[in-house]
N, C-alpha and C positions, 0 to 999 in steps of 0.2 A: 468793587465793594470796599468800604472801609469799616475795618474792625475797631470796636469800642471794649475797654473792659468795665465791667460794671457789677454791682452785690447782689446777689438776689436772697439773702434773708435779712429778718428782722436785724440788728444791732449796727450796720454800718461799714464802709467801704473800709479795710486795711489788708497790707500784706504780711506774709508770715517772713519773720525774718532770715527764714531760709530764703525765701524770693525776694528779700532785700540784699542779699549778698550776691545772690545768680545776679540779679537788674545791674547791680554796679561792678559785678563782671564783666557782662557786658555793655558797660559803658566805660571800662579802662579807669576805675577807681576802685580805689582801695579803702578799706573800711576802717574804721579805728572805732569802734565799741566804747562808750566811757559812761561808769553811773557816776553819778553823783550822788555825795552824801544825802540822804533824805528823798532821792528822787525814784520812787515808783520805775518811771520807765526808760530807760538807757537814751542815750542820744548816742548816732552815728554818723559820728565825725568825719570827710572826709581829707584830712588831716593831720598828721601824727600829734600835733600841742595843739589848743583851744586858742589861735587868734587873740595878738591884743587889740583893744576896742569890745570884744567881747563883755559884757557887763555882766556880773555872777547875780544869782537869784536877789542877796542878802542886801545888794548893793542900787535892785533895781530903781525904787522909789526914793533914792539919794538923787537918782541920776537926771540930767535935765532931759527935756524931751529930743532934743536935737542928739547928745550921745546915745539916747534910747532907739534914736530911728537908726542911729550906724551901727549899734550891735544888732539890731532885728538882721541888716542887710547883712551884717559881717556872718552873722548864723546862718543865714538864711542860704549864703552861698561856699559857705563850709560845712553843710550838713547834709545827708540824705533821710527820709524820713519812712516810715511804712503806708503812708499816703501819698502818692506819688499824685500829680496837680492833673499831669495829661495822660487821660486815659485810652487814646491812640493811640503813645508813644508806642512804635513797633517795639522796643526789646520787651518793654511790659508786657504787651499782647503774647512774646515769645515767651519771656519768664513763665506768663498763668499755663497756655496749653502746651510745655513743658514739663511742669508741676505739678499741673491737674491737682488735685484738693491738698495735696503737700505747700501751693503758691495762697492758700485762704490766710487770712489774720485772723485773729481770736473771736470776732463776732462778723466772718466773713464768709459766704460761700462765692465766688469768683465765677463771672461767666463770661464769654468771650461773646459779643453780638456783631453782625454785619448792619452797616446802614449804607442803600446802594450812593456812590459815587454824586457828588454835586447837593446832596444833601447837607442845609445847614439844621447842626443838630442840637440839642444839649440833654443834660443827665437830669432828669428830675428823680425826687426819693420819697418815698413816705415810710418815716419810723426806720430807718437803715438798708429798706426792699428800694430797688433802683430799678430805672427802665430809661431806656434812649427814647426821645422822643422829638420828634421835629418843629422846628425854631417857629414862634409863631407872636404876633402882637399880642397885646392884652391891653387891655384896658379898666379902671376904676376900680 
């Protein structure tokens, strides 16, 4: 069986930043916290200084699209985030039923699913409620 993490209420997949710092424990990173002026919600740098190539807010639509793509990349792989991409990833699977409703985000409740082995799978959501559901064609 393969474990999936997945939200099951209303608002939307995150984690709590308590289970953002367990996850990059165990993955042997270290965190560096940084707000930014005017900025709502922290970024978690894993980094002690901000990359140069990094492009600041103020600077974005100065900058050409080809610097725009090297800081997307340059953040992308100096940051950890509360959405985490792969919801397999064992340590995450470890983080949530470690955490148990401590590993939720702000508009999260967390649940661990099995989907048996050799199953191609993916996450569908309506409104932020999520369910695993098996890979299948569409058409029109």
């Amino acid at each position: 069986m393969q474990k999936i993490v997945i939200n099951k209420c209303y608002g939307g997949f995150s984690i709590s930043e308590k289970a953002l710092y367990r996850l990059a424990e165990l993955k042997g990173v270290t965190l560096y916290k940084k707000q930014e002026d005017g900025e709502f919600f922290p970024t978690y740098w894993t980094v002690p200084e901000i990359p140069d190539g990094i492009i600041k807010d103020k600077d974005w639509h100065k900058a050409s699209l080809e610097d725009r793509i090297i800081s997307n990349e340059l953040c992308r792989k100096s940051t950890m985030g509360n959405r985490p991409e792969n919801r397999a990833d064992p340590d995450l699977i470890k983080v949530v039923e470690e955490l148990g409703k401590d590993a939720d985000g702000k508009h999260s409740k967390l649940c661990v699913v099995e989907v048996p082995d050799g199953v191609e799978w993916e996450i569908e959501e309506y409104d932020g409620i999520e369910h695993v559901a098996e890979k299948h064609r569409i058409w029109g």
